[in-house]
PDB file of N, CA, C, O and CB in Angstrom:
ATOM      1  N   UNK A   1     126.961  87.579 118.703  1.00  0.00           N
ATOM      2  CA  UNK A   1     126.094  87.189 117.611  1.00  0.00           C
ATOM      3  C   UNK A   1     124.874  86.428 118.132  1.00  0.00           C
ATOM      4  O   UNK A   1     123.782  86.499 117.569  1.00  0.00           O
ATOM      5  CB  UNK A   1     126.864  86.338 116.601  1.00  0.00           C
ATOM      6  N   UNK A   2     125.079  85.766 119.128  1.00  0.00           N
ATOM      7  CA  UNK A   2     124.318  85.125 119.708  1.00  0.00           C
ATOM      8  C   UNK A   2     122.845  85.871 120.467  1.00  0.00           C
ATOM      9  O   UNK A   2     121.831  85.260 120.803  1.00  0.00           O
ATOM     10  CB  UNK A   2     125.219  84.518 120.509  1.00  0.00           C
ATOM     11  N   UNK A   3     123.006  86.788 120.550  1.00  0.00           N
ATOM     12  CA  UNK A   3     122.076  87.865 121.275  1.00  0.00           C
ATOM     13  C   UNK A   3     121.212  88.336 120.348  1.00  0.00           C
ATOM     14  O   UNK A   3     120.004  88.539 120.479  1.00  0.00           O
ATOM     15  CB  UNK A   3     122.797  89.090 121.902  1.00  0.00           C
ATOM     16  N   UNK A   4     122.210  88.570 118.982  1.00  0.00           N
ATOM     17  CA  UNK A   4     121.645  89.274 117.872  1.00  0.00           C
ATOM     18  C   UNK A   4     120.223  88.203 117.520  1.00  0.00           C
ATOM     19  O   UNK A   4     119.015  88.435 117.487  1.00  0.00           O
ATOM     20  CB  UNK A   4     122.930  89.450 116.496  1.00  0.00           C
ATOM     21  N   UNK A   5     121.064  86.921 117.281  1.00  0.00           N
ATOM     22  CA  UNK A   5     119.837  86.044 117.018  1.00  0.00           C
ATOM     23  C   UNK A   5     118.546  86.115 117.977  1.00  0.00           C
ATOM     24  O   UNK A   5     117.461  86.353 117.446  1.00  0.00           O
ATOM     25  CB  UNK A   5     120.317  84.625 117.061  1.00  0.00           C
ATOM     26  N   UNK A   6     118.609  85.941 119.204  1.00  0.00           N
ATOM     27  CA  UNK A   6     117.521  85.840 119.628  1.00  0.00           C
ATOM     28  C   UNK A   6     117.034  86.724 119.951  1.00  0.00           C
ATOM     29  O   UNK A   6     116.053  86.651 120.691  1.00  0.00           O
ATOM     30  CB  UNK A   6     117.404  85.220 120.284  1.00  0.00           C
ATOM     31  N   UNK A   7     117.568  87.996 119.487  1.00  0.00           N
ATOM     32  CA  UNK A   7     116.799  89.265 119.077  1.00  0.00           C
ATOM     33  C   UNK A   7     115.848  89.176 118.001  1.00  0.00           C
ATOM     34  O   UNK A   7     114.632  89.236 118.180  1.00  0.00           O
ATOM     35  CB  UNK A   7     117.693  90.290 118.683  1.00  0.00           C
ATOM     36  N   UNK A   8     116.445  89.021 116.801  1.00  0.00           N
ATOM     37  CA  UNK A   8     115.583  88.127 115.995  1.00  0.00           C
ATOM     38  C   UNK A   8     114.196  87.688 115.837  1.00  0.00           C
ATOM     39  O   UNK A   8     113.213  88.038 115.185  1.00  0.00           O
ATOM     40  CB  UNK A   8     115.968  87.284 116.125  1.00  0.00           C
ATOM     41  N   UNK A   9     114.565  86.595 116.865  1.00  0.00           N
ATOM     42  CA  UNK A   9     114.043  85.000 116.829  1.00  0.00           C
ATOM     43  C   UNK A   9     112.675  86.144 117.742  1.00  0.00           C
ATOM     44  O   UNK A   9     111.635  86.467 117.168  1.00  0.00           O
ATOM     45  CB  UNK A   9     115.310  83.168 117.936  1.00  0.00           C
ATOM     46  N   UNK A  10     112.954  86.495 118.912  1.00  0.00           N
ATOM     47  CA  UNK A  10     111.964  87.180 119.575  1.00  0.00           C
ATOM     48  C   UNK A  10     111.037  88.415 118.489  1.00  0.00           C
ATOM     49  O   UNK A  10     109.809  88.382 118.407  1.00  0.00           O
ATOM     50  CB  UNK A  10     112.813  87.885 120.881  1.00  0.00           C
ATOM     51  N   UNK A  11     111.512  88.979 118.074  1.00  0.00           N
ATOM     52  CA  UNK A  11     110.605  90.410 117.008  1.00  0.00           C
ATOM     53  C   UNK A  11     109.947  89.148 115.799  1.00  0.00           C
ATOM     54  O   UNK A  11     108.790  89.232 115.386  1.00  0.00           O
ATOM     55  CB  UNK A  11     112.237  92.135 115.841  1.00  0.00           C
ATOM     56  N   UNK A  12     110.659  88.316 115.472  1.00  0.00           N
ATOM     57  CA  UNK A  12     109.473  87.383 114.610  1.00  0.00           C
ATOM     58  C   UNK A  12     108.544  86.740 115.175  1.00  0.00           C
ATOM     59  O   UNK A  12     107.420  86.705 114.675  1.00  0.00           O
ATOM     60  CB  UNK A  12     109.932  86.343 113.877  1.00  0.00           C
ATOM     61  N   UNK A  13     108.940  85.916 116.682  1.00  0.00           N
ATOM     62  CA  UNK A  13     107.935  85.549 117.393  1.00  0.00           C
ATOM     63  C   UNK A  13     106.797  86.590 117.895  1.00  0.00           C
ATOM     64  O   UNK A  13     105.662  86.145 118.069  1.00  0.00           O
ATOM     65  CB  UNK A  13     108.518  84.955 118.378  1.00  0.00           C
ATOM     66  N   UNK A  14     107.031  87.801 118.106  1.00  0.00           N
ATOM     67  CA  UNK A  14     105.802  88.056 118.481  1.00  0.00           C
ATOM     68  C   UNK A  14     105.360  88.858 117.213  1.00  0.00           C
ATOM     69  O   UNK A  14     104.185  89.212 117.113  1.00  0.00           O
ATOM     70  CB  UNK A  14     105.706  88.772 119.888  1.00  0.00           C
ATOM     71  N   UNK A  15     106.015  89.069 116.518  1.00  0.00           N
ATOM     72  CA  UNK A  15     105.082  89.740 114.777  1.00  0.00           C
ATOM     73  C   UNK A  15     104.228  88.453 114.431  1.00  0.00           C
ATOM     74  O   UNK A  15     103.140  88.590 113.872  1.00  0.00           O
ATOM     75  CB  UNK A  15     106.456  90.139 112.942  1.00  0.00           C
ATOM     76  N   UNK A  16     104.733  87.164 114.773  1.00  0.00           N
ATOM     77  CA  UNK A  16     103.887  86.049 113.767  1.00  0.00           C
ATOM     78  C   UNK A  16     102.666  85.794 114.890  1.00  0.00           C
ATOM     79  O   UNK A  16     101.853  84.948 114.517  1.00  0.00           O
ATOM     80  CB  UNK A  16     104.946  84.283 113.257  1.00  0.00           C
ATOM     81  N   UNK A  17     102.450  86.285 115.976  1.00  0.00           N
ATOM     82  CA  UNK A  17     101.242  86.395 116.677  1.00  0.00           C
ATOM     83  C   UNK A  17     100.241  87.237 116.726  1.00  0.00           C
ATOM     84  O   UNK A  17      99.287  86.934 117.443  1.00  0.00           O
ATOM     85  CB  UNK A  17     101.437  86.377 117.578  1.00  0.00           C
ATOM     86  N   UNK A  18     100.216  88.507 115.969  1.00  0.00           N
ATOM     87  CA  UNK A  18      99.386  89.447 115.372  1.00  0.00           C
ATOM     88  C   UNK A  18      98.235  89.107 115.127  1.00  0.00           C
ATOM     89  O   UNK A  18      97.284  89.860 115.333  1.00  0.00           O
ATOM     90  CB  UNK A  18      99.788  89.883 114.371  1.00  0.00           C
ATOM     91  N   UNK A  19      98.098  87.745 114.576  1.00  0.00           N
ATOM     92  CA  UNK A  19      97.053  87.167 113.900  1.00  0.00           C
ATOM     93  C   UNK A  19      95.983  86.956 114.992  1.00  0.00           C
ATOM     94  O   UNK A  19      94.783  87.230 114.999  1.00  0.00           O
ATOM     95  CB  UNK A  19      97.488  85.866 113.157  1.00  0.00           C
ATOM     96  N   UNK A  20      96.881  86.319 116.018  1.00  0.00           N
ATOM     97  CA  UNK A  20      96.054  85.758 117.579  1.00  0.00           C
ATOM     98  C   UNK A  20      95.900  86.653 118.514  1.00  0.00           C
ATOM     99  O   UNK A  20      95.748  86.197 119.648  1.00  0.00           O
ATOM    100  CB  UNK A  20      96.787  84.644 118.441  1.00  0.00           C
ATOM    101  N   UNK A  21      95.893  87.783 118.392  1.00  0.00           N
ATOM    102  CA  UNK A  21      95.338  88.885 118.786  1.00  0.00           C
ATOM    103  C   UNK A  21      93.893  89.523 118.400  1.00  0.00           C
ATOM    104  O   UNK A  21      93.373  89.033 117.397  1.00  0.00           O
ATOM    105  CB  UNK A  21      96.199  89.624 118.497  1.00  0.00           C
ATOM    106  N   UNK A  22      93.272  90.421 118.983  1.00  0.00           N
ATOM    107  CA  UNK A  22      91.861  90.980 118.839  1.00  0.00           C
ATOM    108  C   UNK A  22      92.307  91.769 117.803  1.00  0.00           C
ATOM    109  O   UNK A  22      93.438  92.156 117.509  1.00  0.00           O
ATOM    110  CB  UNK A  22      91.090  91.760 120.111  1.00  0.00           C
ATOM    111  N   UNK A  23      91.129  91.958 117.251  1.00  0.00           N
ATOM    112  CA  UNK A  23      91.575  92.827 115.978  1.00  0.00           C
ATOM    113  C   UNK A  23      91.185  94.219 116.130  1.00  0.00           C
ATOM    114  O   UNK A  23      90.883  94.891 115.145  1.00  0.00           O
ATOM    115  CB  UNK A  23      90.929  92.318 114.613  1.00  0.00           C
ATOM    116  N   UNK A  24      91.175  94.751 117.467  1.00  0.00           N
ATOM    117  CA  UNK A  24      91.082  95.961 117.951  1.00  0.00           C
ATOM    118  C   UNK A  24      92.146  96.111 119.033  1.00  0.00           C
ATOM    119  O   UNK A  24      91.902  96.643 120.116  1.00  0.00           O
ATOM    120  CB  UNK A  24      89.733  96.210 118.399  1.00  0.00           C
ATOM    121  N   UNK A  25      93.476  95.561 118.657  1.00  0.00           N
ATOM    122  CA  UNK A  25      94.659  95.270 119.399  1.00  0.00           C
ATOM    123  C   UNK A  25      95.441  96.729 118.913  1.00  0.00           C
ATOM    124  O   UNK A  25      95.316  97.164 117.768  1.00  0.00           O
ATOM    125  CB  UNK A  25      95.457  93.643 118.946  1.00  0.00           C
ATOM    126  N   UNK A  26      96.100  97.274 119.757  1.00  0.00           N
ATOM    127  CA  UNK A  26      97.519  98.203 118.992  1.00  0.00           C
ATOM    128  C   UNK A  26      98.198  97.530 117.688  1.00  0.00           C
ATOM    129  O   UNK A  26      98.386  97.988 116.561  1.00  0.00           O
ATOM    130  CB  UNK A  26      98.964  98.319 120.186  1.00  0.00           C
ATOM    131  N   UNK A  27      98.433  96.540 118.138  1.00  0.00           N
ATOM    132  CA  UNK A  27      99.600  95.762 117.400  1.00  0.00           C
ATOM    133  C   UNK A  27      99.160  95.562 115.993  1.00  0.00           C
ATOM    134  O   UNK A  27      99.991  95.311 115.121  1.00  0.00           O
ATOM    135  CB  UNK A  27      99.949  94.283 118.078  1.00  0.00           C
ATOM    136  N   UNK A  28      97.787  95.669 115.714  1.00  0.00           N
ATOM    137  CA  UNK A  28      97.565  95.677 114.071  1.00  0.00           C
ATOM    138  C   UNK A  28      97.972  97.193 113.491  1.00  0.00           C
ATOM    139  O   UNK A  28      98.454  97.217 112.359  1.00  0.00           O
ATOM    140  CB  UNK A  28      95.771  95.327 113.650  1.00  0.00           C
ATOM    141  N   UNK A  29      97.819  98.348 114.142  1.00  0.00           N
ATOM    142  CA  UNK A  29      98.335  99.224 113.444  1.00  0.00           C
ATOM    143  C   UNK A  29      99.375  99.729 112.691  1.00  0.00           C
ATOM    144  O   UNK A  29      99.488 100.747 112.007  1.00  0.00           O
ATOM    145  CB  UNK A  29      98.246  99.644 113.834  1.00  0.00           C
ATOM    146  N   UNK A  30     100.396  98.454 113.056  1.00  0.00           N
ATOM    147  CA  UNK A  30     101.845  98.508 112.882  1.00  0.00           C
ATOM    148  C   UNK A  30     101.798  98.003 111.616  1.00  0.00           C
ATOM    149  O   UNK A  30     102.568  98.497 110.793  1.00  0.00           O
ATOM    150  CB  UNK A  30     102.784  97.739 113.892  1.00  0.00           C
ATOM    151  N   UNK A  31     100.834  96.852 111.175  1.00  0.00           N
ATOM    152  CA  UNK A  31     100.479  96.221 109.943  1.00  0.00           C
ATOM    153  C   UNK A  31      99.968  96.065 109.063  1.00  0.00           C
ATOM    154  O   UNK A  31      98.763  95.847 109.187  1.00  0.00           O
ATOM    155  CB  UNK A  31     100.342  95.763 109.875  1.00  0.00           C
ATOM    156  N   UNK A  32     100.502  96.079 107.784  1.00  0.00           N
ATOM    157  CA  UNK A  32      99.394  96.227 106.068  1.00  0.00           C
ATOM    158  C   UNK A  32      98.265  95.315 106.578  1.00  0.00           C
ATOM    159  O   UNK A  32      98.365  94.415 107.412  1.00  0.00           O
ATOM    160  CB  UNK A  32     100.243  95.346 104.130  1.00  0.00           C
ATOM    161  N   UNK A  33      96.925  95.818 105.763  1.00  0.00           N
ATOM    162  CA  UNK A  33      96.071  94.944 105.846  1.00  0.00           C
ATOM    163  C   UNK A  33      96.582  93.722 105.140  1.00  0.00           C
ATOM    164  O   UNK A  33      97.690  93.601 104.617  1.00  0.00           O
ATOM    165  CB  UNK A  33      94.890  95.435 105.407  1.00  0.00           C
ATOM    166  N   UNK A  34      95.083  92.341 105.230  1.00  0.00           N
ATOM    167  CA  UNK A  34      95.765  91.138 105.072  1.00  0.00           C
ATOM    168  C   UNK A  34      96.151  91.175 103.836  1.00  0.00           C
ATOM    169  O   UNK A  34      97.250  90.735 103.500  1.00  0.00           O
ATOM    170  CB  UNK A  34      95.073  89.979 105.366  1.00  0.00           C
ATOM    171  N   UNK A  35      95.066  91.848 102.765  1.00  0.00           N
ATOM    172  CA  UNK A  35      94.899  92.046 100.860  1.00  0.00           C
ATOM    173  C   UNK A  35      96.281  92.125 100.435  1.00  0.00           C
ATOM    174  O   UNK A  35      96.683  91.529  99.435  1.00  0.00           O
ATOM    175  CB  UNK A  35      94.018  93.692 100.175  1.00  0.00           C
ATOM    176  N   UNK A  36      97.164  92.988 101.314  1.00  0.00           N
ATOM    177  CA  UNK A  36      98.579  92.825 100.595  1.00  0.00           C
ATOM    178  C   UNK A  36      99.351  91.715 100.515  1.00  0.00           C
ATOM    179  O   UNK A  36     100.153  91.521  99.601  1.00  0.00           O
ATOM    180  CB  UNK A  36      99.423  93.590 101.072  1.00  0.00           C
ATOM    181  N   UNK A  37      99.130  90.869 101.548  1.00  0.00           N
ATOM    182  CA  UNK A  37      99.683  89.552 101.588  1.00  0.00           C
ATOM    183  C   UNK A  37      99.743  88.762 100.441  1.00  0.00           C
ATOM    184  O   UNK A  37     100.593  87.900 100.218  1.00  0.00           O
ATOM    185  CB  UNK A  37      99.065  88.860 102.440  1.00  0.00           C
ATOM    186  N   UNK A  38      98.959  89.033  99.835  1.00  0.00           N
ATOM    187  CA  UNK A  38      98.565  88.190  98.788  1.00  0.00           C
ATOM    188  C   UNK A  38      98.815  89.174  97.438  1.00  0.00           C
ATOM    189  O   UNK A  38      99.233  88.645  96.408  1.00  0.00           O
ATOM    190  CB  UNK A  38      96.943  87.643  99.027  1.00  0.00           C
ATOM    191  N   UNK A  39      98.511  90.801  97.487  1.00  0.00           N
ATOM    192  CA  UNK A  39      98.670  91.454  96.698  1.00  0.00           C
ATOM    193  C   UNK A  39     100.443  91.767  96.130  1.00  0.00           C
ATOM    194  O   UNK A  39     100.672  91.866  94.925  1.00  0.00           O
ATOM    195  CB  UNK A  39      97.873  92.419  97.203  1.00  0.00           C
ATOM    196  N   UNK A  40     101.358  91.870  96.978  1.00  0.00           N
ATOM    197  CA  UNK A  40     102.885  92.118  97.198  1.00  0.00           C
ATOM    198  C   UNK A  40     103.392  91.238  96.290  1.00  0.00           C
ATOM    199  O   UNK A  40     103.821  91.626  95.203  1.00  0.00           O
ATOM    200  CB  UNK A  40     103.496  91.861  98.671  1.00  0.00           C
ATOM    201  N   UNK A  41     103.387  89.904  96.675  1.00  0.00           N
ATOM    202  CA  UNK A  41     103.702  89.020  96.191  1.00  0.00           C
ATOM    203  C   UNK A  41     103.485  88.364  94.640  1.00  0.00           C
ATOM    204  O   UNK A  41     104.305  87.808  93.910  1.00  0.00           O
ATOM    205  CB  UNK A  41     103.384  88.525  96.988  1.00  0.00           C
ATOM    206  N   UNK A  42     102.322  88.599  94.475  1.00  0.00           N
ATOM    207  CA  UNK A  42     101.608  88.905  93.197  1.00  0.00           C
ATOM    208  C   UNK A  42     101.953  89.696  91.596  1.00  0.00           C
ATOM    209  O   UNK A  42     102.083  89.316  90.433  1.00  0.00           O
ATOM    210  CB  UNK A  42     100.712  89.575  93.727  1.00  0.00           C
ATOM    211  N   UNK A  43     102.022  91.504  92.634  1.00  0.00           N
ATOM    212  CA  UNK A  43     102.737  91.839  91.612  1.00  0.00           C
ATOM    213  C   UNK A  43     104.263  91.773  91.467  1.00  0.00           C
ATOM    214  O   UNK A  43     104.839  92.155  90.448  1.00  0.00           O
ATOM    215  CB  UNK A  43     102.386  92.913  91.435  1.00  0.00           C
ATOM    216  N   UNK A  44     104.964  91.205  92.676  1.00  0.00           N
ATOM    217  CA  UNK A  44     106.543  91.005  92.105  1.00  0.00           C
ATOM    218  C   UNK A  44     106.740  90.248  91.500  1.00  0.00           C
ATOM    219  O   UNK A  44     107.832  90.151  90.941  1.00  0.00           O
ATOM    220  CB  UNK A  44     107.516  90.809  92.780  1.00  0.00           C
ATOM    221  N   UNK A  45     105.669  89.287  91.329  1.00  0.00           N
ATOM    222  CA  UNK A  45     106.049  87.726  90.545  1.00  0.00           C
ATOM    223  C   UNK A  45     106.043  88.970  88.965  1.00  0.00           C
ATOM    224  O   UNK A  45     107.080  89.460  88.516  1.00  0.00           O
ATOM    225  CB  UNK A  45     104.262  85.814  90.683  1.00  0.00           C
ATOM    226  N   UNK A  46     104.650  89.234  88.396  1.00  0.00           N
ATOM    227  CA  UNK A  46     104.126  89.828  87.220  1.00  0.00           C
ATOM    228  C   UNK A  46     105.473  90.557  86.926  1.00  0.00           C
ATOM    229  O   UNK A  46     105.997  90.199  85.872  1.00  0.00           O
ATOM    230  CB  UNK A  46     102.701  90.784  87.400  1.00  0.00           C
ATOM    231  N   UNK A  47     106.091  91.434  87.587  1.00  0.00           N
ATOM    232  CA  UNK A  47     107.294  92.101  87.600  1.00  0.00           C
ATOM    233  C   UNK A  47     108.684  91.731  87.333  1.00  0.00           C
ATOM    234  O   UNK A  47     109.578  92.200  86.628  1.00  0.00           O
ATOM    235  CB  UNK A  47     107.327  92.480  88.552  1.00  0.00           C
ATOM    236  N   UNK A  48     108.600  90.977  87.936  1.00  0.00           N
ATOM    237  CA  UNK A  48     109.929  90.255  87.647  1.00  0.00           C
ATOM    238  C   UNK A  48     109.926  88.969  86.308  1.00  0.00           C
ATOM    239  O   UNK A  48     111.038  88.638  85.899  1.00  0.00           O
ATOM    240  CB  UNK A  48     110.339  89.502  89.204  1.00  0.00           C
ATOM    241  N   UNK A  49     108.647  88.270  85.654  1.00  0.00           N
ATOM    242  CA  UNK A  49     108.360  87.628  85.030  1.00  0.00           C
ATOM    243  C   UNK A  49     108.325  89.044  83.590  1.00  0.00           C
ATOM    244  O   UNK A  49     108.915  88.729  82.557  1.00  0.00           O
ATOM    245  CB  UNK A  49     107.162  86.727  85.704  1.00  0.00           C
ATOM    246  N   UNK A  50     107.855  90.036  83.618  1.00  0.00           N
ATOM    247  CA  UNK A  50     107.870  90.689  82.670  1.00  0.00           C
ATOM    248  C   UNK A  50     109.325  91.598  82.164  1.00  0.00           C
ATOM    249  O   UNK A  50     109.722  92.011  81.074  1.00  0.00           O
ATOM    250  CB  UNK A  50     106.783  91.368  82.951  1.00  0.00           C
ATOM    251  N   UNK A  51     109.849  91.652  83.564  1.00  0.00           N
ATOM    252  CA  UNK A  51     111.113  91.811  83.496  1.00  0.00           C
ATOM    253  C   UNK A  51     112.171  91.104  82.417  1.00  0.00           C
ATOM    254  O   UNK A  51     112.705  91.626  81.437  1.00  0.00           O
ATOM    255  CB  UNK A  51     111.386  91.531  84.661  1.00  0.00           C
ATOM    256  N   UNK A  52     112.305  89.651  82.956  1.00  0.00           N
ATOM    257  CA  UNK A  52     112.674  88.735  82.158  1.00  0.00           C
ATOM    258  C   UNK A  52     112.154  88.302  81.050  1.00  0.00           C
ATOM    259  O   UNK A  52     112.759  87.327  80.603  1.00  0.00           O
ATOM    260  CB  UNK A  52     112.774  87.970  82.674  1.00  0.00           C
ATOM    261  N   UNK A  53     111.044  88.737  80.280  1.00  0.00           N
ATOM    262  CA  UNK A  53     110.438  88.647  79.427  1.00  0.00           C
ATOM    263  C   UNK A  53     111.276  89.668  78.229  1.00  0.00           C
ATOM    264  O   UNK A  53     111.362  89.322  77.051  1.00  0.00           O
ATOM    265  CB  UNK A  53     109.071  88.883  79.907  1.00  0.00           C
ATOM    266  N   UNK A  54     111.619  90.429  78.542  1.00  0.00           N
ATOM    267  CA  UNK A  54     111.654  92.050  77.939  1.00  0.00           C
ATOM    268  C   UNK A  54     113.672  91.877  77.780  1.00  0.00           C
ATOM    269  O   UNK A  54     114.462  92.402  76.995  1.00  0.00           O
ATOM    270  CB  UNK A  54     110.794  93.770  79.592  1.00  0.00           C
ATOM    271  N   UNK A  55     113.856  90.960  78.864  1.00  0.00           N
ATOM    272  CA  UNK A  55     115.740  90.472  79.084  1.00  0.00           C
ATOM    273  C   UNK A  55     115.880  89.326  77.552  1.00  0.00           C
ATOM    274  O   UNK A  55     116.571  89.269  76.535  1.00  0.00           O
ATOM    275  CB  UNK A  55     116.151  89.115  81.256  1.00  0.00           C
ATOM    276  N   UNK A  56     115.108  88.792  77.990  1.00  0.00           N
ATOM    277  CA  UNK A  56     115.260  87.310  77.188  1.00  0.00           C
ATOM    278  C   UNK A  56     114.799  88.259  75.702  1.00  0.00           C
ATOM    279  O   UNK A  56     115.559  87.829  74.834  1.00  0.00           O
ATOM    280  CB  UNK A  56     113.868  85.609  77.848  1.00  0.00           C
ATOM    281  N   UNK A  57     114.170  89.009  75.269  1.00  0.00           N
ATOM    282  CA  UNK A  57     113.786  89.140  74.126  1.00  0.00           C
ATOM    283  C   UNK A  57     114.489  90.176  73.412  1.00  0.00           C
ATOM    284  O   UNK A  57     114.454  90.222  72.182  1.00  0.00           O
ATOM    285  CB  UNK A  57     112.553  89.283  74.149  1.00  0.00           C
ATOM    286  N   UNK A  58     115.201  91.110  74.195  1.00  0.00           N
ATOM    287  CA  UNK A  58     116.147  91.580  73.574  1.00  0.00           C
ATOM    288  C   UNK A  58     117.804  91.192  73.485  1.00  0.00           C
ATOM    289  O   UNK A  58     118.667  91.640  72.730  1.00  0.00           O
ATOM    290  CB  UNK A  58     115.954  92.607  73.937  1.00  0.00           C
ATOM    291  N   UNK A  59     117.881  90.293  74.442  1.00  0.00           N
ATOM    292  CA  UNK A  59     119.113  89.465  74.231  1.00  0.00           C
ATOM    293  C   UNK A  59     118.808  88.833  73.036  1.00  0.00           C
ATOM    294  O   UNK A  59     119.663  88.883  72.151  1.00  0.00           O
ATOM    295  CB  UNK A  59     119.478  88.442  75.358  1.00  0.00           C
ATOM    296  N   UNK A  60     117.787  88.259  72.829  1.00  0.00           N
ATOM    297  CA  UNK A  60     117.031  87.465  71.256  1.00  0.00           C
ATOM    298  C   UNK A  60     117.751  88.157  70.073  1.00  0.00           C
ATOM    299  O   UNK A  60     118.503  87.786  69.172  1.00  0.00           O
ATOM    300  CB  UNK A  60     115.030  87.822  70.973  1.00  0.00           C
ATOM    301  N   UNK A  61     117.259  89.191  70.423  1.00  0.00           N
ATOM    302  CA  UNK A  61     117.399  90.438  68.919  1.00  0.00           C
ATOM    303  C   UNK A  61     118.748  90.930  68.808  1.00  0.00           C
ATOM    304  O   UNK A  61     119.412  91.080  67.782  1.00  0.00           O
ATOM    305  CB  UNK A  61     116.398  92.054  69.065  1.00  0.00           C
ATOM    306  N   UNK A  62     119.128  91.212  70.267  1.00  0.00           N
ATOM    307  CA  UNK A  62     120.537  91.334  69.596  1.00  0.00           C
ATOM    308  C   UNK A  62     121.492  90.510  69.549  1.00  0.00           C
ATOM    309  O   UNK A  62     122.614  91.013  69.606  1.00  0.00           O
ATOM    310  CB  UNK A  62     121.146  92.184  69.984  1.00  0.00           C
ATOM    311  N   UNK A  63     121.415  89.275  69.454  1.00  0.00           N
ATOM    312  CA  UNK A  63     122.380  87.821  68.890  1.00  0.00           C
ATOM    313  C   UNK A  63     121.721  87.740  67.339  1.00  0.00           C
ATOM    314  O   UNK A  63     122.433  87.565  66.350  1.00  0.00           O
ATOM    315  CB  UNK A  63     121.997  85.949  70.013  1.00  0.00           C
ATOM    316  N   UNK A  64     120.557  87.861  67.287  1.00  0.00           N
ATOM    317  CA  UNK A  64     120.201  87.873  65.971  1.00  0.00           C
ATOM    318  C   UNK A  64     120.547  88.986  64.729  1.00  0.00           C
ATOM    319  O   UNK A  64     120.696  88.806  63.520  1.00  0.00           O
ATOM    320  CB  UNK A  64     118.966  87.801  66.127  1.00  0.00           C
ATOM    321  N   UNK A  65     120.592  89.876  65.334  1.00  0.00           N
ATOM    322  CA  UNK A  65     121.361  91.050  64.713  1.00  0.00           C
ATOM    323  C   UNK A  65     122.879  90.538  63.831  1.00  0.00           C
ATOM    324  O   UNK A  65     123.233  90.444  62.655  1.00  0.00           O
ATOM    325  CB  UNK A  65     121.765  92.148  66.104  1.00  0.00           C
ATOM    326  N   UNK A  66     123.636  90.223  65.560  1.00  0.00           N
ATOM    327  CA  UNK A  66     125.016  89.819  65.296  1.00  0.00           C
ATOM    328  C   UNK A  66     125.778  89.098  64.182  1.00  0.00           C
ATOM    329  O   UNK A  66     126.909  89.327  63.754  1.00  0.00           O
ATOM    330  CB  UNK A  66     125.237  89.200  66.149  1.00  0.00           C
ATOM    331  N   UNK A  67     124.515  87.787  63.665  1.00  0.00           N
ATOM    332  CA  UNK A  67     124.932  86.576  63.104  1.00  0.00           C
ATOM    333  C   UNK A  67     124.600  87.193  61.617  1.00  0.00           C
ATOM    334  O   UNK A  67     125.386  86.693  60.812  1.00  0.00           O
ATOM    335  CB  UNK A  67     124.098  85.086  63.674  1.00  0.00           C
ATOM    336  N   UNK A  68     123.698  88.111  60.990  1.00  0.00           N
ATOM    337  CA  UNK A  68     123.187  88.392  59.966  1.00  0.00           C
ATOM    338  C   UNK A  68     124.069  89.784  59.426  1.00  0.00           C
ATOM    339  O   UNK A  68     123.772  90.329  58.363  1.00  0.00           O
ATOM    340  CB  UNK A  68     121.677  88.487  60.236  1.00  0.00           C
TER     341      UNK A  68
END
């Protein structure tokens, strides 16, 4: 297990150095531009917030159903 980790620990260390590289490096090709960074995250929030929006409001309706 121990190997596994610093298998790991090594493929994150050098993915989180991408940045400190030339930006005419190989190693960016492997990677979304930066826009998704910010874009990914974004719409899973909207997604998962509308998700639960749509949970919570028909759990609403049908307890309200139930009692009437």
């Amino acid at each position: 297990m121990e190997l596994a980790d610093r298998a790991v620990g090594l493929i994150l260390t050098l993915t989180s150095l991408s940045p400190l590289v030339d930006s005419d490096h190989f190693v960016h090709k492997y990677f979304l531009p930066q826009e998704y960074a910010i874009l990914i995250p974004v719409y899973a929030a909207v997604a998962l917030i509308c998700f639960l929006s749509v949970f919570i409001g028909y759990v609403m309706l049908k307890s309200k159903k139930k009692k009437a």
